[in-house]
C-alpha positions as YAML, in Angstrom:
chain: A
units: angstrom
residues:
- id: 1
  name: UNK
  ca: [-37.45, 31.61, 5.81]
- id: 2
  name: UNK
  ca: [-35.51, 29.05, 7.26]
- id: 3
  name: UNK
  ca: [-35.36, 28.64, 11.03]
- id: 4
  name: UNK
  ca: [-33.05, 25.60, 13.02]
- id: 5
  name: UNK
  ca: [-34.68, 25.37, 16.11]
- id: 6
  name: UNK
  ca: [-33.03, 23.64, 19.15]
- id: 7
  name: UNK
  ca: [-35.51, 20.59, 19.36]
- id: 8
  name: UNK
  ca: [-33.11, 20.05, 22.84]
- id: 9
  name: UNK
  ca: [-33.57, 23.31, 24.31]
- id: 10
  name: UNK
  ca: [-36.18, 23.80, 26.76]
- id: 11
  name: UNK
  ca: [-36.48, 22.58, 30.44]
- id: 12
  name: UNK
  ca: [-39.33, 19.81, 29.31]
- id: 13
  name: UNK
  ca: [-37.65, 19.21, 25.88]
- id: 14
  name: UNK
  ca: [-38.49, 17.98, 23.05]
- id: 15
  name: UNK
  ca: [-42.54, 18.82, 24.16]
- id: 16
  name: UNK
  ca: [-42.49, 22.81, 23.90]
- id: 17
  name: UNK
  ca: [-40.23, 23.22, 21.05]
- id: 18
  name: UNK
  ca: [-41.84, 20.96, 18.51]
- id: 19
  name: UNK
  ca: [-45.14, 21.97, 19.35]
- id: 20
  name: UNK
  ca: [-43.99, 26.01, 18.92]
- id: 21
  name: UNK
  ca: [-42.31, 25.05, 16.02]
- id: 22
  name: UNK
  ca: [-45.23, 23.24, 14.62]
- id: 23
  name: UNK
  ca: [-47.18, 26.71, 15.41]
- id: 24
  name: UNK
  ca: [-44.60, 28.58, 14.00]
- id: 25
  name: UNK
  ca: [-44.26, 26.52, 10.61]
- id: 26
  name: UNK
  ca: [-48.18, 26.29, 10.20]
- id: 27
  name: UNK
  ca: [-48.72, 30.23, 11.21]
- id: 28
  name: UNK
  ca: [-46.11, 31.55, 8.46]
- id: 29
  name: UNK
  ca: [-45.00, 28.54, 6.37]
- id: 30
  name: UNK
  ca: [-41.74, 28.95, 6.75]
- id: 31
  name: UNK
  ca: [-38.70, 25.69, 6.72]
- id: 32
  name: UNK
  ca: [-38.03, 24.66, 10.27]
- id: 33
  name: UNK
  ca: [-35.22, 22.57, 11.27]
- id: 34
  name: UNK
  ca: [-35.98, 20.28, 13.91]
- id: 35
  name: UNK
  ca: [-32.34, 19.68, 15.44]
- id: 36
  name: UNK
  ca: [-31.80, 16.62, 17.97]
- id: 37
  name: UNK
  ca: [-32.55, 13.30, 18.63]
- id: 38
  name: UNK
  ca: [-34.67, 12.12, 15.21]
- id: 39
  name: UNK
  ca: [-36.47, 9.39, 17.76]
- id: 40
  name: UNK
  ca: [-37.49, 12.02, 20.37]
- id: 41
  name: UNK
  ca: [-38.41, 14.41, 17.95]
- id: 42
  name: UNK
  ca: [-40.66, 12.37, 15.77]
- id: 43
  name: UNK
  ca: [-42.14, 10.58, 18.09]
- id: 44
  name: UNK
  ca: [-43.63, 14.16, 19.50]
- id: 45
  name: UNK
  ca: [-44.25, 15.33, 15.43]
- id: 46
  name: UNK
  ca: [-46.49, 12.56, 15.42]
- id: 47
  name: UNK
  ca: [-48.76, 14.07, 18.43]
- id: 48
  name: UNK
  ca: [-49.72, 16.43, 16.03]
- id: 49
  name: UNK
  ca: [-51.36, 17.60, 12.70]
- id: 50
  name: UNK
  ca: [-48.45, 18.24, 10.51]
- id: 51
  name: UNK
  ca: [-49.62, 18.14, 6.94]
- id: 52
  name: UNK
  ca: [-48.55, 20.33, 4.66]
- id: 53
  name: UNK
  ca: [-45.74, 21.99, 7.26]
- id: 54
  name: UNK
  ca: [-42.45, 22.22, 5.84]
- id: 55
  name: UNK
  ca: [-40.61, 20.36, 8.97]
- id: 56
  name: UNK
  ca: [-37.57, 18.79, 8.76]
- id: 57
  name: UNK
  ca: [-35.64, 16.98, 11.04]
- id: 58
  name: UNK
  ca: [-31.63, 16.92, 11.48]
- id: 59
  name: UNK
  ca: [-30.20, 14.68, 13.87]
- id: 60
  name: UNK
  ca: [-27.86, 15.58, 16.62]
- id: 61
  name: UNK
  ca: [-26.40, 12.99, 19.16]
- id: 62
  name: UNK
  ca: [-25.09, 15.25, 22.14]
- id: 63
  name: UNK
  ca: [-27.25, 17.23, 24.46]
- id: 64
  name: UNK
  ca: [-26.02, 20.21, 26.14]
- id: 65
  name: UNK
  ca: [-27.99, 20.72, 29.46]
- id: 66
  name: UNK
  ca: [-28.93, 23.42, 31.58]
- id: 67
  name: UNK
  ca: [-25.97, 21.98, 34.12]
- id: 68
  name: UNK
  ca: [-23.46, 21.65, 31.37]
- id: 69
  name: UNK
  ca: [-20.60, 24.06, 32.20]
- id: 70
  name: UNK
  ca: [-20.08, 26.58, 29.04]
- id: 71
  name: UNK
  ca: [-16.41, 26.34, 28.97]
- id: 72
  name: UNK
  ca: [-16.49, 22.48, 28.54]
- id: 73
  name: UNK
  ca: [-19.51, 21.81, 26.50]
- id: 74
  name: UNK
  ca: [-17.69, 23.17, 22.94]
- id: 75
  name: UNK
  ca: [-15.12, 20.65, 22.86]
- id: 76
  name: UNK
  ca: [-17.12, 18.39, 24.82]
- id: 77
  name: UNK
  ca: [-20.07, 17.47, 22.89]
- id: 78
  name: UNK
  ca: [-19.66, 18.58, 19.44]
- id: 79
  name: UNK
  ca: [-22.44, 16.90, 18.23]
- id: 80
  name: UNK
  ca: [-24.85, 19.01, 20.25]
- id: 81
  name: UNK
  ca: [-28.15, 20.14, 18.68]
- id: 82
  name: UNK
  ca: [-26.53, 23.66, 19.59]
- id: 83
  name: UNK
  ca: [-23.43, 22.82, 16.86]
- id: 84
  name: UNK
  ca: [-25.48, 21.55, 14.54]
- id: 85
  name: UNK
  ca: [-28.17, 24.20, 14.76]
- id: 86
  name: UNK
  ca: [-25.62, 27.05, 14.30]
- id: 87
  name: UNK
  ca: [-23.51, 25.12, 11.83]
- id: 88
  name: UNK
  ca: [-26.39, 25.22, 9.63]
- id: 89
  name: UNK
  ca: [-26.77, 29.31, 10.04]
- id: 90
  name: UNK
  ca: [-22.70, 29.40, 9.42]
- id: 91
  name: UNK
  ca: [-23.41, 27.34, 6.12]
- id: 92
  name: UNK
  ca: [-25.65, 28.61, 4.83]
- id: 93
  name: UNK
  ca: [-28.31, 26.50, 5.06]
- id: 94
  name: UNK
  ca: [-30.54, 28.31, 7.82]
- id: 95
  name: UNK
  ca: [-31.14, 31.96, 7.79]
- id: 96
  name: UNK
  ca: [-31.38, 31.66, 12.14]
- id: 97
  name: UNK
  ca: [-31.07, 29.49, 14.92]
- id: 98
  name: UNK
  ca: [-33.67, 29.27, 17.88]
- id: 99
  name: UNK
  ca: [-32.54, 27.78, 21.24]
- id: 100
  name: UNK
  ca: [-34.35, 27.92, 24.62]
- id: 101
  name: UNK
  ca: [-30.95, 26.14, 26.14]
- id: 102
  name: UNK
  ca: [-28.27, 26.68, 28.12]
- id: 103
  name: UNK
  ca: [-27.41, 30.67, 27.81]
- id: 104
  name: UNK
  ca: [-23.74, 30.45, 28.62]
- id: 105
  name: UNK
  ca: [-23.42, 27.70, 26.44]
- id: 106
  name: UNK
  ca: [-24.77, 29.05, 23.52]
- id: 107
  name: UNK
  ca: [-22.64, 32.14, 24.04]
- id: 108
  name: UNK
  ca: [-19.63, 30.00, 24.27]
- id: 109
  name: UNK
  ca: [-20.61, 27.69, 21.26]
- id: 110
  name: UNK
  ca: [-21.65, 30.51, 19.20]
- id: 111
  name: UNK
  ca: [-18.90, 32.80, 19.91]
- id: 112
  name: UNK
  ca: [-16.23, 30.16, 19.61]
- id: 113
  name: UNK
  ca: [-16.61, 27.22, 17.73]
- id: 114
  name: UNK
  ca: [-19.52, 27.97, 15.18]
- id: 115
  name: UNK
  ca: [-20.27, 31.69, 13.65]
- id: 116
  name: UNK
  ca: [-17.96, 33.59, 15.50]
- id: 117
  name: UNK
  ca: [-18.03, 37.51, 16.00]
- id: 118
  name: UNK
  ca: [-18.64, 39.81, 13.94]
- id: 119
  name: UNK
  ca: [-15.25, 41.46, 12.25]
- id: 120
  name: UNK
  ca: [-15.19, 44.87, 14.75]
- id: 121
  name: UNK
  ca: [-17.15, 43.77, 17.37]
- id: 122
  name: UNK
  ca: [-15.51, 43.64, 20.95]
- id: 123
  name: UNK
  ca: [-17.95, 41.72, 22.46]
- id: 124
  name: UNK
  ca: [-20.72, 39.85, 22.42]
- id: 125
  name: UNK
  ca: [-24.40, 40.64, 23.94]
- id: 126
  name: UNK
  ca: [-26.65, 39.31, 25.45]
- id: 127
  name: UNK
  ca: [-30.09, 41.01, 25.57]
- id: 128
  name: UNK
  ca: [-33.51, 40.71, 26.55]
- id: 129
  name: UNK
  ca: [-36.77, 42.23, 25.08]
- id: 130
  name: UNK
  ca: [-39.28, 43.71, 27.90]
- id: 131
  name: UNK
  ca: [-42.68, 44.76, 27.08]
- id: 132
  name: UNK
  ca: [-43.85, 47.95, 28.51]
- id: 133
  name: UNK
  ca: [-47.57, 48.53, 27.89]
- id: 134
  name: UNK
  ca: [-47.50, 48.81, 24.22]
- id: 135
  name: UNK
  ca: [-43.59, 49.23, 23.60]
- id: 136
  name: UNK
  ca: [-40.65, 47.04, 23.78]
- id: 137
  name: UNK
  ca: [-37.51, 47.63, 25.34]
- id: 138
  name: UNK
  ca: [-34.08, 46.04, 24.56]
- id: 139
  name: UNK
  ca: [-31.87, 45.49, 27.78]
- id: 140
  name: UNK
  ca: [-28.18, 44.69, 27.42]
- id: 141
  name: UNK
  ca: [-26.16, 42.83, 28.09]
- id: 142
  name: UNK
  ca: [-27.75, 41.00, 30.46]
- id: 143
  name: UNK
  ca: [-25.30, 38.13, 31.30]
- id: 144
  name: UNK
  ca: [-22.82, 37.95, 29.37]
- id: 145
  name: UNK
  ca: [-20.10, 39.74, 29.55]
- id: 146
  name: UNK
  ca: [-20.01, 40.48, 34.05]
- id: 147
  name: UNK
  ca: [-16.87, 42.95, 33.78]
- id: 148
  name: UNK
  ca: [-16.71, 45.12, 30.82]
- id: 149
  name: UNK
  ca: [-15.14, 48.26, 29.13]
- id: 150
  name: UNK
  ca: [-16.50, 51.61, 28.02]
- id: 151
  name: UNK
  ca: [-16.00, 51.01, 24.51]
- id: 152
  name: UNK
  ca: [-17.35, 47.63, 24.88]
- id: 153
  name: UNK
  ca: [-20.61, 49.82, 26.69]
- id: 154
  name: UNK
  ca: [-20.38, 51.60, 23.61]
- id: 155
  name: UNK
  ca: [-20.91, 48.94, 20.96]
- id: 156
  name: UNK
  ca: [-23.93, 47.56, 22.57]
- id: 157
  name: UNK
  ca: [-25.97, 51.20, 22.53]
- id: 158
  name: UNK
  ca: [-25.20, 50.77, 18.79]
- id: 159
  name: UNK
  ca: [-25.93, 47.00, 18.40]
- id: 160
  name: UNK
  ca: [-28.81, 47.67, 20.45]
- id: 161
  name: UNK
  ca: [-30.07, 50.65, 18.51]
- id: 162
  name: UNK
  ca: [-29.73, 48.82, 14.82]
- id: 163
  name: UNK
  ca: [-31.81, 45.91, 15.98]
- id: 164
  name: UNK
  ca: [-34.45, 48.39, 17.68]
- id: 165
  name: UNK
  ca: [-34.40, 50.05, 13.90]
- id: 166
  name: UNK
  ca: [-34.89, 46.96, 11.70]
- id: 167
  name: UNK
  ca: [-36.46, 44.35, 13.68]
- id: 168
  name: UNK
  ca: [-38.63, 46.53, 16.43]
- id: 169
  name: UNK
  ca: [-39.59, 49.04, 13.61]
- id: 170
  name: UNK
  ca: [-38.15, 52.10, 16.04]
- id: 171
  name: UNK
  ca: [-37.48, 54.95, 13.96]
- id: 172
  name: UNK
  ca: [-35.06, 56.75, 16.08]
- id: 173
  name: UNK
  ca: [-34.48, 54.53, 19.36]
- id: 174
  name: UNK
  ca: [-33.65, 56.32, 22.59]
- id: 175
  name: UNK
  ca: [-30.49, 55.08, 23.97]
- id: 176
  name: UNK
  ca: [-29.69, 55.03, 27.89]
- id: 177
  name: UNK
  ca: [-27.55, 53.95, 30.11]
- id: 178
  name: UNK
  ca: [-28.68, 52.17, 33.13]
- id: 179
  name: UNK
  ca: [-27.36, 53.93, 36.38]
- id: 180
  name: UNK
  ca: [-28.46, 54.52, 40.22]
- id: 181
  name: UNK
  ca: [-29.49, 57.85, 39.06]
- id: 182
  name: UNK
  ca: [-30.17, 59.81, 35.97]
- id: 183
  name: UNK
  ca: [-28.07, 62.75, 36.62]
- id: 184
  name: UNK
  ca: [-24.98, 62.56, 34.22]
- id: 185
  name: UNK
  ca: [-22.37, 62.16, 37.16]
- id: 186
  name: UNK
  ca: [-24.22, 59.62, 38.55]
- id: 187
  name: UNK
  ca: [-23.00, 55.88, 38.20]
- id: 188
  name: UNK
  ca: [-19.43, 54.25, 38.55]
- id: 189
  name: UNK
  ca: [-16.27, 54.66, 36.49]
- id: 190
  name: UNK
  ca: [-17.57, 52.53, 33.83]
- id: 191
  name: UNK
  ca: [-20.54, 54.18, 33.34]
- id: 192
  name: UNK
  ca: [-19.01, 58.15, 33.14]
- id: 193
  name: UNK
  ca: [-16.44, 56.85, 30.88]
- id: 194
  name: UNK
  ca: [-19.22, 54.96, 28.99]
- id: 195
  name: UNK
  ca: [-20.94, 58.24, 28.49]
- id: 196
  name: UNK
  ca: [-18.25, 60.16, 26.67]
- id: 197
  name: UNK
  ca: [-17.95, 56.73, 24.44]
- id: 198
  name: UNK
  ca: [-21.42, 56.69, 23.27]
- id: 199
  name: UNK
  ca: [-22.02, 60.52, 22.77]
- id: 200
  name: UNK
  ca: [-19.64, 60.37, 20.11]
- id: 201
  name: UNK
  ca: [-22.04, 57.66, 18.41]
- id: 202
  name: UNK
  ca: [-24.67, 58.71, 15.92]
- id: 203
  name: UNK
  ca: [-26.95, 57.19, 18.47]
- id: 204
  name: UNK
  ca: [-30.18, 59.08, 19.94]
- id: 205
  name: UNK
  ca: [-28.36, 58.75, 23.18]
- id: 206
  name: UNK
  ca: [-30.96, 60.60, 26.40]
- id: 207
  name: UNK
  ca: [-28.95, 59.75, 29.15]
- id: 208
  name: UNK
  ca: [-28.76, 57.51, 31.98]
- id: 209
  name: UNK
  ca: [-31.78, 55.89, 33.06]
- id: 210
  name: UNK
  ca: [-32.85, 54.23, 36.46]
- id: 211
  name: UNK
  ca: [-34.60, 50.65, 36.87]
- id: 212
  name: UNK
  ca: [-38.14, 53.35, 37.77]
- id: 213
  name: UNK
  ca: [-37.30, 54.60, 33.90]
- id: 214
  name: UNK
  ca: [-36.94, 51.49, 32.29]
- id: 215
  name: UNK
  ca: [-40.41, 50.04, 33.43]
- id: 216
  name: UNK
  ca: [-42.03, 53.74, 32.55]
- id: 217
  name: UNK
  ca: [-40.87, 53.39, 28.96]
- id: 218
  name: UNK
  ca: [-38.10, 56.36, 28.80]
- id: 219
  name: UNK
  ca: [-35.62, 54.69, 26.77]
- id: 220
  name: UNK
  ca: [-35.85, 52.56, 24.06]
- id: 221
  name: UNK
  ca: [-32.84, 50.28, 24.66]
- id: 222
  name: UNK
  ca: [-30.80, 50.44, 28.57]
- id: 223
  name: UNK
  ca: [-27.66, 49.39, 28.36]
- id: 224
  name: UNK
  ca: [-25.45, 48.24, 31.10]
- id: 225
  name: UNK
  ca: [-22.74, 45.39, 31.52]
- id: 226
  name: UNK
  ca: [-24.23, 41.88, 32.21]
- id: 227
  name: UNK
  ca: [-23.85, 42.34, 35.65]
- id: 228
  name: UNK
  ca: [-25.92, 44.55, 36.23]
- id: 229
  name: UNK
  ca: [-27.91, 43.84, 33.35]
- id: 230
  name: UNK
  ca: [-28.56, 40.08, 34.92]
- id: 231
  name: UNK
  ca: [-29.75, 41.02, 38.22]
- id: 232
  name: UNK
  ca: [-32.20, 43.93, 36.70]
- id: 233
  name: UNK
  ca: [-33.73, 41.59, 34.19]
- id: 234
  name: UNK
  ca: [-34.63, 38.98, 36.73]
- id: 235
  name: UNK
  ca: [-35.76, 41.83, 39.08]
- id: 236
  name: UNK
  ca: [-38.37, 42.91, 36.79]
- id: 237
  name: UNK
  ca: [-39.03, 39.13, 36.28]
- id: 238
  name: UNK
  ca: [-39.63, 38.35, 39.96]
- id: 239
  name: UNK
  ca: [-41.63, 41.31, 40.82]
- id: 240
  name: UNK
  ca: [-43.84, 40.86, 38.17]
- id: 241
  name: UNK
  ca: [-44.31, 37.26, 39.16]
- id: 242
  name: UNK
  ca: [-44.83, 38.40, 42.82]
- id: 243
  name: UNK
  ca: [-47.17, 40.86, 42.35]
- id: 244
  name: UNK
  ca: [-49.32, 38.36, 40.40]
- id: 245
  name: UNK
  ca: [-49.13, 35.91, 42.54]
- id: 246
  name: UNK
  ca: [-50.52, 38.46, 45.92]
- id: 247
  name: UNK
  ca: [-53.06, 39.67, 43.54]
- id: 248
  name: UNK
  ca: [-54.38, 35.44, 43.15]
- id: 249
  name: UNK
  ca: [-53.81, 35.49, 46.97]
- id: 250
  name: UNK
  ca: [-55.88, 38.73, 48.20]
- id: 251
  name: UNK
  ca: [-58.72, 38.04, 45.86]
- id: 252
  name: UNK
  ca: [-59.25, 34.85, 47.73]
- id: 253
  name: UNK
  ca: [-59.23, 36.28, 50.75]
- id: 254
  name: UNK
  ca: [-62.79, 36.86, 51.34]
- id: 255
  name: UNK
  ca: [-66.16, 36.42, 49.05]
- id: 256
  name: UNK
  ca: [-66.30, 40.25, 48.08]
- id: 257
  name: UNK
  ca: [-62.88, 40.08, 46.66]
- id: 258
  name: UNK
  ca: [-63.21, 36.67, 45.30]
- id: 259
  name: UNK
  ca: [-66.41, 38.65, 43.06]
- id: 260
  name: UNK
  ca: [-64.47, 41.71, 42.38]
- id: 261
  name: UNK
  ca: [-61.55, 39.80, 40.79]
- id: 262
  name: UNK
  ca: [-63.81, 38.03, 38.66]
- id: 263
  name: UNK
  ca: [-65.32, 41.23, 37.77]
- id: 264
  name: UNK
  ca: [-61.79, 42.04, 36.34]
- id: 265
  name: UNK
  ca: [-60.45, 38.97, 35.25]
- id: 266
  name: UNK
  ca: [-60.45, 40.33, 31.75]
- id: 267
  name: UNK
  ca: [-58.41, 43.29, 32.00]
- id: 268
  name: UNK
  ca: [-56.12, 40.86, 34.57]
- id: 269
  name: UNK
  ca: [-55.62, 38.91, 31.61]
- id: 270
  name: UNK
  ca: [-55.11, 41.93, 29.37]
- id: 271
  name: UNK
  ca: [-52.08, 42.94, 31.86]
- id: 272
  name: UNK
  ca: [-50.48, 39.79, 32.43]
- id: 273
  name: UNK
  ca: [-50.36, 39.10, 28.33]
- id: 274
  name: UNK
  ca: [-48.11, 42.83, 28.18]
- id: 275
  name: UNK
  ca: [-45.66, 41.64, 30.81]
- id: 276
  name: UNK
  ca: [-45.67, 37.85, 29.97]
- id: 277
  name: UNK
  ca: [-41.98, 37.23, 28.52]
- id: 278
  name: UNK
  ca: [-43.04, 34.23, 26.80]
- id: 279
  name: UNK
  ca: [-45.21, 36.97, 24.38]
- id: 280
  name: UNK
  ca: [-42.08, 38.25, 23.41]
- id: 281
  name: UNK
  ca: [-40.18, 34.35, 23.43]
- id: 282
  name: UNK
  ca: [-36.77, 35.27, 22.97]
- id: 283
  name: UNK
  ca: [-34.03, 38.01, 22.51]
- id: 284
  name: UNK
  ca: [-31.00, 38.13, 20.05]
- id: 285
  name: UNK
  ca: [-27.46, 37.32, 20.99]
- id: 286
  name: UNK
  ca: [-25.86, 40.43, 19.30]
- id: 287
  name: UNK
  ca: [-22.21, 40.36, 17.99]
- id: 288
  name: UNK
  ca: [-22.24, 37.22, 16.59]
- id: 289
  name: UNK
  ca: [-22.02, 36.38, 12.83]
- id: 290
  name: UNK
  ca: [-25.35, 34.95, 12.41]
- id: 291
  name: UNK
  ca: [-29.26, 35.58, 14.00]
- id: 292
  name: UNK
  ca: [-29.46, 33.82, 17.18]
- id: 293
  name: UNK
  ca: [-32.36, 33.61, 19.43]
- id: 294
  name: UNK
  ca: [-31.96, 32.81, 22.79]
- id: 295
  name: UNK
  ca: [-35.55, 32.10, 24.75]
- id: 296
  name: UNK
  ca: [-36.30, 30.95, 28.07]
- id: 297
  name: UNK
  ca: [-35.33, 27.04, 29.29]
- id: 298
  name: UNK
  ca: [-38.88, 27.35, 30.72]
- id: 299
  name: UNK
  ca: [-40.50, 27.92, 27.67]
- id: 300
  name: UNK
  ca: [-43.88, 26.57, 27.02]
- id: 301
  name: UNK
  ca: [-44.90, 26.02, 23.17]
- id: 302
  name: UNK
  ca: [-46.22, 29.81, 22.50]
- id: 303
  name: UNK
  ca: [-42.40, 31.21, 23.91]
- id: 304
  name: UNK
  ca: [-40.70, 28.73, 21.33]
- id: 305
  name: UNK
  ca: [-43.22, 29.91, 18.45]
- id: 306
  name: UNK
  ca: [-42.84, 33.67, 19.36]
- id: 307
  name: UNK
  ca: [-38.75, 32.97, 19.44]
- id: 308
  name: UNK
  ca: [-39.30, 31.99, 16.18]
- id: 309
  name: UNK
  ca: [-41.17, 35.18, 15.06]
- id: 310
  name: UNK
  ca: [-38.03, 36.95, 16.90]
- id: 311
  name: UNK
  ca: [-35.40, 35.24, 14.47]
- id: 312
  name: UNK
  ca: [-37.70, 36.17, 11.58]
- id: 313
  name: UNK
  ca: [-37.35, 39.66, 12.14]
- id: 314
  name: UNK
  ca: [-33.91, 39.55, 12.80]
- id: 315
  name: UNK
  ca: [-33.66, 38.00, 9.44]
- id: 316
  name: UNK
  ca: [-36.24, 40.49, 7.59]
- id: 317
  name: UNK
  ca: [-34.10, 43.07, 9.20]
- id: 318
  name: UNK
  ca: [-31.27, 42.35, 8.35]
- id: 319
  name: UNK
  ca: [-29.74, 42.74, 11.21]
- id: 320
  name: UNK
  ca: [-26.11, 41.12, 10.72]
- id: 321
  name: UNK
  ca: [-25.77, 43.03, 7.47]
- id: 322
  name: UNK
  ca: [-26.47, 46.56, 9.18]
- id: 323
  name: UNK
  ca: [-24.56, 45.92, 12.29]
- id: 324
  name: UNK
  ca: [-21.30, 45.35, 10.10]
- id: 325
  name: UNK
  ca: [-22.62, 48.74, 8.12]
- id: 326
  name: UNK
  ca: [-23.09, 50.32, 11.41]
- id: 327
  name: UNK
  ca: [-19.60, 49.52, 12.94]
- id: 328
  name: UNK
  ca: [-17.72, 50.49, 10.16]
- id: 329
  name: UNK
  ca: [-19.10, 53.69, 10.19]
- id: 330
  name: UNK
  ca: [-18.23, 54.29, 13.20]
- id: 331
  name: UNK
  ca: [-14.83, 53.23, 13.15]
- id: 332
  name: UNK
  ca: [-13.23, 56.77, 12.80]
- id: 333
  name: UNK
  ca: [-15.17, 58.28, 15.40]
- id: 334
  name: UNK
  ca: [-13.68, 55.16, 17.91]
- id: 335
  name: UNK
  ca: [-10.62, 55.46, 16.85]
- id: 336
  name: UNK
  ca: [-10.70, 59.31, 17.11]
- id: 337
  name: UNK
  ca: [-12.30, 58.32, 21.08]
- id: 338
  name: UNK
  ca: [-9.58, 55.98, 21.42]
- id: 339
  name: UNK
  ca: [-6.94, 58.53, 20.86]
- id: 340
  name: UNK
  ca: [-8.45, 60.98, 22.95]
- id: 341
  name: UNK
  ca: [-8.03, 58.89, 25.71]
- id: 342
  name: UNK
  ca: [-4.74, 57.56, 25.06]
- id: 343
  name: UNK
  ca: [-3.58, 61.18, 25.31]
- id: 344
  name: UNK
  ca: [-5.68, 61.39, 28.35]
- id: 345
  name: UNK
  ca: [-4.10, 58.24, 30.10]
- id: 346
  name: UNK
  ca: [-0.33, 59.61, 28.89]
- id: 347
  name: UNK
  ca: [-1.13, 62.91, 30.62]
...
């Protein structure tokens, strides 16, 4: 395949992302493009063995940082490794781009000035990919789109199942609803209108789901407006982090402890590797007309690589393809939704 990669992303650019890229190219021999400064960027290829790797470097002059306002940063610097990157994708030339960057601004830059959306797509997504023992689960949107509609609700449980399908490998996905309770009139406007939108979806919709279900593995993608979806996904984040972190701190406590968590350091490990989110790397941005992986800005070098095995099966899934399939099948049903509640809103 061939993967741009944000060479400008990450917090400690352009260290992590050449070095994951460098994993990534040697691991399945696939064309990276190294997008960025050419100085920066070679200076780090030449910290390492690159013989052989099918690396290429295209320059970009602007950087978009993590303090860059979305809103300004399209007109603003478009020369960014982000336009270049996704220009590439929109070409032709790349079958994905890779970015551990700015969020907001890759949103912006994708949805507006570079691929653009999908024809039939509402909006955008933003999702994240959380490992549950032995299972992933898709969350989205999680950031953004903050206010949203039902139908809009409605387009991600499908977005989110096709990607579970063809790049997860899930069979038949379970689709929820994230809510402060799983009873059906449970949740807020959105999320009772939301329900009538998606059960007319050939989706293996089971309800809604709260943040106790998501982390027990009862639905196979949550969905939820990026609100909501934000604050969960860094929930789980912090908690996990906590938890690790009073575990380091009690074991220290006193010598028996000190033995008995060295005594388990293995299976320590084993548990921190299922919940570490640089194991998974990165997460699509759904809705737009091209693969886009959007990782962590602190990604170390094994979050960039495994952001790069993300885009790949996006691509082997063809996940743009099947999401334009998917909507226009649906069409009739939303528009036969859409007049039910016309007539609904006229009564």
């Amino acid at each position: 395949m061939r993967i741009a990669l944000d060479a400008m992303g990450s917090d400690h650019f352009p260290v992590p992302d050449v070095s994951g890229a460098v994993q990534a190219a040697r691991e399945w021999g696939d064309t990276i493009y190294l997008v960025g400064d050419p100085g920066r960027i070679r200076q780090e290829l030449g910290q390492h063995d690159t013989t052989g790797l099918k690396l290429e470097v295209v320059p970009a002059r602007d950087v978009i940082t993590m303090t860059d306002k979305p809103g300004v940063v399209g007109e603003a610097k478009p020369d960014s490794s982000m336009h270049v990157g996704m220009n590439l994708v929109k070409d032709g030339r790349a079958d994905a781009f890779v970015t551990a960057g700015n969020t907001g601004a890759a949103m912006a830059i994708a949805t507006l000035y570079t691929l653009r959306r999908i024809q039939g797509v509402k909006r955008p997504a933003l999702s994240s990919i959380v490992r549950v023992g032995d299972r992933s689960v898709i969350l989205l949107d999680i950031g953004a789109n903050a206010d949203t509609k039902p139908e809009w609700l409605g387009q991600f449980a499908l977005m989110g199942k096709i990607y579970a399908q063809n790049a997860l490998g899930i069979s038949s996905p379970r689709i929820a609803l994230l809510s402060n309770g799983e009873e059906e009139e449970k949740g807020n406007a959105l999320i009772r209108e939301a329900q009538t939108v998606i059960k007319q979806l050939n989706v293996n919709f089971v309800g809604n789901v709260e943040p106790k279900d998501v982390l027990r593995g009862q639905a196979d993608v949550v969905v939820s407006d990026g609100f909501v979806g934000n604050i969960a996904i860094k929930s789980f984040e912090a908690i996990a982090g906590t938890m690790f972190d009073l575990i380091r701190t009690e074991i220290k406590r006193d010598p028996l402890s000190t033995l008995g968590g060295l005594l388990a350091r293995r299976a320590f490990r084993r548990v921190y590797k299922q919940i570490d989110p640089f194991e998974v790397g990165g997460a699509p941005l759904l809705g737009v007309n091209g693969v886009v992986i959007i990782g962590h800005g602190r990604s170390n070098a094994k979050a960039i690589k495994n952001a790069i095995r993300q885009a790949r099966l996006a691509v082997s899934g063809q996940i743009i393809d099947r999401i334009q399939t998917g909507l226009r099948q649906q069409t009739g049903v939303s528009a036969s939704v859409s007049g039910l509640e016309n007539q609904s809103n006229k009564g």
